[in-house]
C-alpha positions in Angstrom: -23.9 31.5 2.6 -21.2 33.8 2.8 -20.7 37.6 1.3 -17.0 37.1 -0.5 -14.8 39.8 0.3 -11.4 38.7 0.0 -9.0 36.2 -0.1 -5.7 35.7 2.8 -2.5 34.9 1.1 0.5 33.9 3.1 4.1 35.3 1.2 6.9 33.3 3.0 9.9 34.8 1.5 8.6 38.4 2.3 6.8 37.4 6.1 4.0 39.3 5.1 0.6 38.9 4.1 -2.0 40.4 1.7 -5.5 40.5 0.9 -6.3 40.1 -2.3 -9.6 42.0 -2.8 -12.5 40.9 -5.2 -15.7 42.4 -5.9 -18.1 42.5 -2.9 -21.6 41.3 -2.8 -24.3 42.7 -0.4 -27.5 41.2 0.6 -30.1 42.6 -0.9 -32.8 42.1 1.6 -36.9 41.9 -0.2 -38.6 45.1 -1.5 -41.5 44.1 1.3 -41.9 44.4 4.4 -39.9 47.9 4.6 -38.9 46.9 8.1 -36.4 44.3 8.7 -37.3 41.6 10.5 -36.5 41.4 14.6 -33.8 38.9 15.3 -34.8 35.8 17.4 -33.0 36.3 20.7 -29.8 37.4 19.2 -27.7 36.1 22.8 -29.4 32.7 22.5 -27.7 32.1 18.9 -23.9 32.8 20.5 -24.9 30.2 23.2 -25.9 27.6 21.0 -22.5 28.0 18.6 -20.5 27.2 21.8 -22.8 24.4 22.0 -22.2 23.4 18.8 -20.9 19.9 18.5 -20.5 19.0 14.8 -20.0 21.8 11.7 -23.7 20.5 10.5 -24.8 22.0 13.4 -22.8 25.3 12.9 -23.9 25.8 9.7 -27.4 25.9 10.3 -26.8 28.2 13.1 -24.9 30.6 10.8 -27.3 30.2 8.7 -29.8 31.6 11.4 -27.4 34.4 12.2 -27.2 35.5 8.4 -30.9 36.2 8.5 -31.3 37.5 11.4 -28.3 40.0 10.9 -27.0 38.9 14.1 -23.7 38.0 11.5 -23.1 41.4 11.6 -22.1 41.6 15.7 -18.8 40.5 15.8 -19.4 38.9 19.1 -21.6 36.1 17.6 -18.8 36.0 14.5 -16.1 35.2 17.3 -18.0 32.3 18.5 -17.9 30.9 15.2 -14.9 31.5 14.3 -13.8 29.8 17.4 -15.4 26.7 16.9 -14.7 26.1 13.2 -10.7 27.0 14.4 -10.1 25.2 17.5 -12.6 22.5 17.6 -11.5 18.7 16.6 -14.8 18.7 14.9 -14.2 22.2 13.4 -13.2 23.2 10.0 -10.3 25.8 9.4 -11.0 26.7 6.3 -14.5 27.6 7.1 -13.3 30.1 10.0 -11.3 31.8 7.5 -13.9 31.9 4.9 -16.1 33.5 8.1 -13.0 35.8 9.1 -12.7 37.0 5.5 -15.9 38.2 5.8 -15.8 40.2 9.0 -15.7 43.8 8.1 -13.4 44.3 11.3 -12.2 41.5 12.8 -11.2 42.2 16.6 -8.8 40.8 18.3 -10.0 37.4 20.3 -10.7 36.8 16.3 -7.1 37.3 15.2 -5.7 35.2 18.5 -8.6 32.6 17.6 -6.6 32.0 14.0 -3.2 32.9 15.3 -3.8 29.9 18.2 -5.1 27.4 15.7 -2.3 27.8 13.0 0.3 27.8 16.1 -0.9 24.2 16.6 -0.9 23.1 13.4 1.5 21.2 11.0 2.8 24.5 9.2 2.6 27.2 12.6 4.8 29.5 10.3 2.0 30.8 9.1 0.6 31.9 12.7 3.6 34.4 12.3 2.8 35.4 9.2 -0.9 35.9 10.1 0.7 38.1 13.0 2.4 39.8 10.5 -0.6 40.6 8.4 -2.4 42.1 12.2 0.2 44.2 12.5 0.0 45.4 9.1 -3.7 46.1 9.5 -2.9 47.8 12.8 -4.5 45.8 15.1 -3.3 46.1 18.5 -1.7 42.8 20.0 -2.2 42.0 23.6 -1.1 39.5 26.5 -2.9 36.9 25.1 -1.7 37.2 21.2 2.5 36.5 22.1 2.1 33.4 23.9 0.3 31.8 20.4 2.5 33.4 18.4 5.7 32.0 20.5 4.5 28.9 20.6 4.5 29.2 16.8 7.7 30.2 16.7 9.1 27.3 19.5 7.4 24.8 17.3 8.8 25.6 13.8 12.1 26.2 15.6 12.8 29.8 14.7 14.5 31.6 16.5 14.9 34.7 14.6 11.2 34.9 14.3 11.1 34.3 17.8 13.8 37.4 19.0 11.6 39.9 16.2 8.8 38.7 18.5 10.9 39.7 21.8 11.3 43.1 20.7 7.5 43.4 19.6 6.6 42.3 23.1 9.0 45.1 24.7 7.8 47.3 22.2 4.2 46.7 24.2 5.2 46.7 27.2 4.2 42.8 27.9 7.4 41.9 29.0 6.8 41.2 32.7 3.8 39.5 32.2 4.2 36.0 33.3 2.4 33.3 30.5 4.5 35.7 27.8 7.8 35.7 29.6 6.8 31.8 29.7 6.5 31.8 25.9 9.4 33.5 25.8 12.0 31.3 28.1 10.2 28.3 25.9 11.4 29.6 22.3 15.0 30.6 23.7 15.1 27.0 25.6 13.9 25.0 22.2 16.4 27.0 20.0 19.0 25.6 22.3 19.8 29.4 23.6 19.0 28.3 27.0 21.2 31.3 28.7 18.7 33.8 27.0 15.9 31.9 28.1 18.0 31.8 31.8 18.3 36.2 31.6 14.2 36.2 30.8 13.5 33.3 33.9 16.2 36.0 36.5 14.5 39.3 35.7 10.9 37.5 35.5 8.8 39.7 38.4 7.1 36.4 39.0 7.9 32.9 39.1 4.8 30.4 38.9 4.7 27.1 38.4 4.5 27.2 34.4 7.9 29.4 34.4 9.7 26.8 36.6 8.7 23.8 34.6 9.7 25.8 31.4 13.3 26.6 32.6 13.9 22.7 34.2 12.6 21.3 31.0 14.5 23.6 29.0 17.8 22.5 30.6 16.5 18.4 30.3 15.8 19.0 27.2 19.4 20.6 26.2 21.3 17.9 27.6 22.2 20.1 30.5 20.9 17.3 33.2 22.9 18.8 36.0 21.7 22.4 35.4 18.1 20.8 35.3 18.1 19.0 38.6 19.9 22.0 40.5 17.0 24.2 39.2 14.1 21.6 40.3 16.2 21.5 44.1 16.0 25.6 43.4 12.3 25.4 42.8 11.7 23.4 45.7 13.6 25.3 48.0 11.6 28.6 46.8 8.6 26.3 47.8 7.0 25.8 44.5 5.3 22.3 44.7 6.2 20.6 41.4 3.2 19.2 38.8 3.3 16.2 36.6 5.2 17.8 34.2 7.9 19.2 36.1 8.5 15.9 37.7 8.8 14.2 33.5 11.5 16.8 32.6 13.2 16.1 36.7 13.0 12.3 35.4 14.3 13.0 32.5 17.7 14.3 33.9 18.2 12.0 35.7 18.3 9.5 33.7 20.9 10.8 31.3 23.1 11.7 34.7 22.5 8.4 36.5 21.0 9.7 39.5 18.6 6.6 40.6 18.5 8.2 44.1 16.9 10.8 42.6 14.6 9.4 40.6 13.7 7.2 43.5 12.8 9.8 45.5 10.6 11.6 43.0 9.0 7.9 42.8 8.1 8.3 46.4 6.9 11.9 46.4 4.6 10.9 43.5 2.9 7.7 46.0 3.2 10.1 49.1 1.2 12.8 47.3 -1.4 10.8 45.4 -0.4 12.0 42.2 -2.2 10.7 39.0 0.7 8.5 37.3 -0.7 8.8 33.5 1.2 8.2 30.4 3.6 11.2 30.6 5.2 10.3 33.9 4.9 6.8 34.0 6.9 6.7 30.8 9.4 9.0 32.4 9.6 6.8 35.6 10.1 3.9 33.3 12.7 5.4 30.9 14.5 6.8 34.6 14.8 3.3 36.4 15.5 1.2 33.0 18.2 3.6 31.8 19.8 3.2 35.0 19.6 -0.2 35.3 16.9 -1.5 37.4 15.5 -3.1 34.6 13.0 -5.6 36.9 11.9 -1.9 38.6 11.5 -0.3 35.3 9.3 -3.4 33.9 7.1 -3.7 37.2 5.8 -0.4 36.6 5.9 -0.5 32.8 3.6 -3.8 33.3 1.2 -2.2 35.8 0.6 0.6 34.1 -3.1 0.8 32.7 -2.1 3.1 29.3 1.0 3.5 27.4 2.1 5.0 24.3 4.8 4.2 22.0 7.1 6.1 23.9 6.3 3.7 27.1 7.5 0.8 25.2 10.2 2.6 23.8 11.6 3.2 26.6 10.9 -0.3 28.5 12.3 -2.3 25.2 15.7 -0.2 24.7 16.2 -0.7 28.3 16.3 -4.3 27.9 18.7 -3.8 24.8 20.9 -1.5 26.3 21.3 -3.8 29.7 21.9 -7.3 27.5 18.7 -8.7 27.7 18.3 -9.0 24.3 15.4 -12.0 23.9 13.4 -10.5 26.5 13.6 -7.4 24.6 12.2 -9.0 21.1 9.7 -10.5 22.5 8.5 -6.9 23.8 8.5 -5.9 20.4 6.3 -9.2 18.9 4.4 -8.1 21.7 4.0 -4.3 20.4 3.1 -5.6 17.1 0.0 -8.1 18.5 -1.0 -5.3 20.3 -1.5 -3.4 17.4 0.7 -0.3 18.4 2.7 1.2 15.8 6.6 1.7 16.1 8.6 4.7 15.3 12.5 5.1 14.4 13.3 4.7 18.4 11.8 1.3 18.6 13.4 0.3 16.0 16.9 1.6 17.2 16.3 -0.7 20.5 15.3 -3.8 18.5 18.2 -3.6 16.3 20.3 -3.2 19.3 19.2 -6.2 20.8 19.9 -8.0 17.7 23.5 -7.0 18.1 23.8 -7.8 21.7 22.3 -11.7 20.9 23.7 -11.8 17.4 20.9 -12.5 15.6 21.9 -11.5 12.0 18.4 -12.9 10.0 16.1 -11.5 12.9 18.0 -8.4 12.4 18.3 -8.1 8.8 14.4 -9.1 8.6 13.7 -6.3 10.8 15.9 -3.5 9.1 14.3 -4.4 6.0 10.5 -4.4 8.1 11.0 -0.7 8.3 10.4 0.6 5.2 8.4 -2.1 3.6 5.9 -2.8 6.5 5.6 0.6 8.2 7.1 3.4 5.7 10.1 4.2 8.2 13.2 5.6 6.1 16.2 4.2 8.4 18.2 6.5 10.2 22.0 6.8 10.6 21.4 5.1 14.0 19.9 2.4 12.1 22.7 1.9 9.9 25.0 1.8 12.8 23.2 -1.0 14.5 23.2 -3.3 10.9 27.4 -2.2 10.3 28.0 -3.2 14.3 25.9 -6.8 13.8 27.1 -8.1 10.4 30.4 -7.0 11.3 30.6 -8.8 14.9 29.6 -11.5 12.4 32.1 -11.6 10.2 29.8 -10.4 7.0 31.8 -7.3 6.6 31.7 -7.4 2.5 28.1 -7.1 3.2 28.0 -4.0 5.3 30.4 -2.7 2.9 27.5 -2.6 0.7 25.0 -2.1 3.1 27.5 1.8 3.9 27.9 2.2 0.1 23.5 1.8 -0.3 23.1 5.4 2.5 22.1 8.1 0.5 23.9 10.7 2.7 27.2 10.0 3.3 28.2 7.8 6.4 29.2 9.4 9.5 32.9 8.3 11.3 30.6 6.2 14.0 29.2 4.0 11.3 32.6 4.0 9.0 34.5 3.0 12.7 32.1 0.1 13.3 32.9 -1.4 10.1 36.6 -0.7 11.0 36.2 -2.3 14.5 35.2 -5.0 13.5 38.3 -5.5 10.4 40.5 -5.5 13.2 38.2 -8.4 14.8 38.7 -10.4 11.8 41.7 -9.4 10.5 40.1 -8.1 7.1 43.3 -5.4 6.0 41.9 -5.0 2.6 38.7 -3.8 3.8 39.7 -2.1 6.5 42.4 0.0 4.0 39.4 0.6 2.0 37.4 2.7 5.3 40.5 4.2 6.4 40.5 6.3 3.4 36.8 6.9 3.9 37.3 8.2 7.5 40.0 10.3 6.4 38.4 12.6 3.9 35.6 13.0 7.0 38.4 13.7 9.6 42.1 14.1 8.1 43.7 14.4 11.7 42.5 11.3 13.0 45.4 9.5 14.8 43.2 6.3 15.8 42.5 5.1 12.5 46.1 5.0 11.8 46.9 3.3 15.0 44.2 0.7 14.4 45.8 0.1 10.8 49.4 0.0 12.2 48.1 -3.0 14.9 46.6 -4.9 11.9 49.6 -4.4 10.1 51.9 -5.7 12.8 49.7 -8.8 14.0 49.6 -9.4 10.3 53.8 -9.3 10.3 53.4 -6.7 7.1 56.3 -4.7 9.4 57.3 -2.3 6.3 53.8 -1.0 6.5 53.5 -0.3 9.9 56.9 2.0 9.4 55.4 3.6 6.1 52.6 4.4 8.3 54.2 5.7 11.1 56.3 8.0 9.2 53.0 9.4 7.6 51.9 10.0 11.2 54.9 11.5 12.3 55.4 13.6 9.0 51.9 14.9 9.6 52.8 16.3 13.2 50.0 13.0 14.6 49.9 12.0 17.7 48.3 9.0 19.8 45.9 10.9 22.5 46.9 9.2 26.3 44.0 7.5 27.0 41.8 8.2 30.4 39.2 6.9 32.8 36.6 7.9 35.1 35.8 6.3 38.1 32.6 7.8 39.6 32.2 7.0 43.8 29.5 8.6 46.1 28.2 10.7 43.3 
């Protein structure tokens, strides 16, 4: 039963939110007995909602709590509100339905809903429910701005994220570590990782949490080196890394090719005892297969008790990557028996392997799988790998088609495969045809020209390769020198 009050209402295009009030309804308790009834233990109904394990359960406790009055102590409203909102078995709606009806909500109730929506698939409106505190004056605290910047790391705003910053300095918060850690996290995600950088410097104190933030942040920006001189930084401060820390570490090196790295970490992780779990086995996987030690890589991808989609990701494009092709389908018949459901990545690595063997049907009958068996729109990357294998077979009128059927418009990676592979056959009057294509992308793009001119030549069509010429030099084109990098003791 609940007393209705009013009704939340999120504006987006305003960030602010109102309550739109309707006629209130009071209990009107009986005529007889003049005194009210004596609640039953009121603390024993607050234990039992933490107790709760299902919302039938809830319900009959608020229930309880209605007639006993004990609804009105917003103590015993909290720990309702907190189950209904953060409970797998909860019900949000039902917690706002019960914060609706709180006279004065405090604040543990405002971070309950604040922490809930920051999780959810729409955390926007955990700033927007921040918004609508503030309006109602409520005071935030230290444990309000980490929810709310997790909100805004998670819908990727980072203008909500710096209005956020100043309310925080505007509090005084700003040396408090778990909301500096918030902090450095939105900057990092929003790829301003030299502002999240500033916040990590001038932090008072530097735990664990604020160390993993700032190496992750870096990993997760493509800035490997950066990442792996922080982690040597950390452990040289003597901050003993977690599981987490040591993901991120893995991470890095994997895009920078530091095995001996990665090996070492491997060590630490045996020397110390350390739980391997999904997270950092998958890392340790992705590290050693990206790098080549693909019989390493599937050791410990086989041993491994659990895995998630990313585990096989990682162990199947791997074995695409490194030209073991067969090995690599028959990792992904195997994800299938198993009953574990692909994503866009798997898919990249199967197509992949497809081009490495040239298996045309296999991968045609795969890149058609996608939509129809598992609801997966196909990426660019996708495309790529479909252009790259019916061109290496010589079925370039078909991805012609297969370019012309992308609803966006095709990138100059996808537009050079098809070209690549007109200079592998000879094809001029398709390869005339994507020239033009890569052109309107990128007008000052010597190479195209240059790979034109060669088909011209080896075709003997010499008037065209002077035509064309001249159109590069009237146009001020030139062939960039090529270069090479030979990479010896690191």
């Amino acid at each position: 039963m609940f007393l209705r009050k009013s009704h939340l209402f999120f504006n987006l295009k305003h960030s602010l939110c109102f309550f739109h009030s309707l006629p209130s309804h009071s209990y009107a308790p009986p005529s007889l007995p003049l005194s009210p009834p004596k609640p039953t233990k009121p603390p024993q109904l607050s234990f039992l909602a933490d107790k709760c394990t299902s919302m039938n359960q809830l319900k009959q406790i608020h229930a309880q709590m209605i007639v006993s009055a004990r609804i009105h102590d917003n103590y015993a409203a909290s720990r309702l509100i907190s189950f209904c909102a953060l409970s797998p078995s909860g019900d949000f709606n039902y917690a706002l339905k019960l914060f609706h009806n709180t006279g004065d909500p405090n604040s543990f109730m405002w971070n309950t809903l604040i922490r809930a929506l920051a999780d959810s698939s729409n955390p926007s409106q955990a700033i927007l429910l921040y918004a609508r505190m503030r309006k109602m004056e409520v005071v935030p605290g230290k444990h309000t701005f980490p929810f709310v910047l997790k909100a805004c790391t998670n819908c990727n705003s980072l203008l909500s994220g710096k209005q956020i910053h100043a309310q925080v300095t505007r509090f005084g918060l700003d040396l408090d570590v778990y909301v500096v850690n918030g902090l450095m996290r939105c900057y990092a995600v929003s790829s301003h990782i030299n502002d999240a950088r500033q916040l990590f410097e001038e932090a008072p104190e530097k735990n664990l949490i604020v160390w993993t933030t700032m190496v992750s942040g870096y990993a997760q920006n493509f800035c490997s080196n950066e990442a792996l001189m922080m982690f040597d930084r950390m452990i040289s401060e003597g901050t003993e890394p977690n599981n987490a820390t040591l993901a991120s570490v893995l991470s890095a090196c994997a895009r920078s090719g530091r095995l001996d790295l990665g090996e070492q970490i491997h060590i630490f992780v045996k020397v110390k005892g350390m739980d391997m779990g999904v997270i950092l086995g998958t890392a340790l996987v992705h590290m050693y297969a990206k790098n080549g030690a693909i019989l390493i890589a599937r050791r410990l991808f086989d041993d491994m008790p659990e895995k998630n989609t990313a585990t096989w990701n990682a162990m199947i494009c791997g074995l695409a990557v490194h030209g073991h092709a067969q090995e690599a389908l028959e990792l992904f018949l195997k994800l299938k028996k198993e009953r574990v459901v692909p994503n866009d990545i798997t898919f990249v690595g199967v197509l992949s392997a497809c081009c490495h063997a040239g298996l045309i049907d296999i991968g045609c009958d795969t890149f058609h799988s996608m939509k129809r068996e598992y609801g997966i729109e196909p990426k660019i990357e996708h495309y790529g790998c479909m252009v790259d294998l019916l061109g290496r077979g010589g079925r370039l009128l078909e991805a012609e088609e297969l370019i012309k059927g992308i609803v966006w418009k095709p990138d100059v990676v996808v537009l050079g495969a098809l070209l690549g592979a007109c200079k592998n056959h000879g094809n001029i009057e398709i390869a005339e045809r994507v020239v033009k294509e890569i052109l309107q992308l990128e007008p000052n793009n010597h190479g195209v020209y240059v790979i034109l001119s060669n088909m011209y030549a080896e075709a003997g069509r010499w008037e065209d390769v002077v035509k064309l010429r001249k159109v590069m030099k009237d146009g001020g084109l030139k062939k960039t020198p090529g270069w090479s990098l030979v990479d010896g003791d690191n």
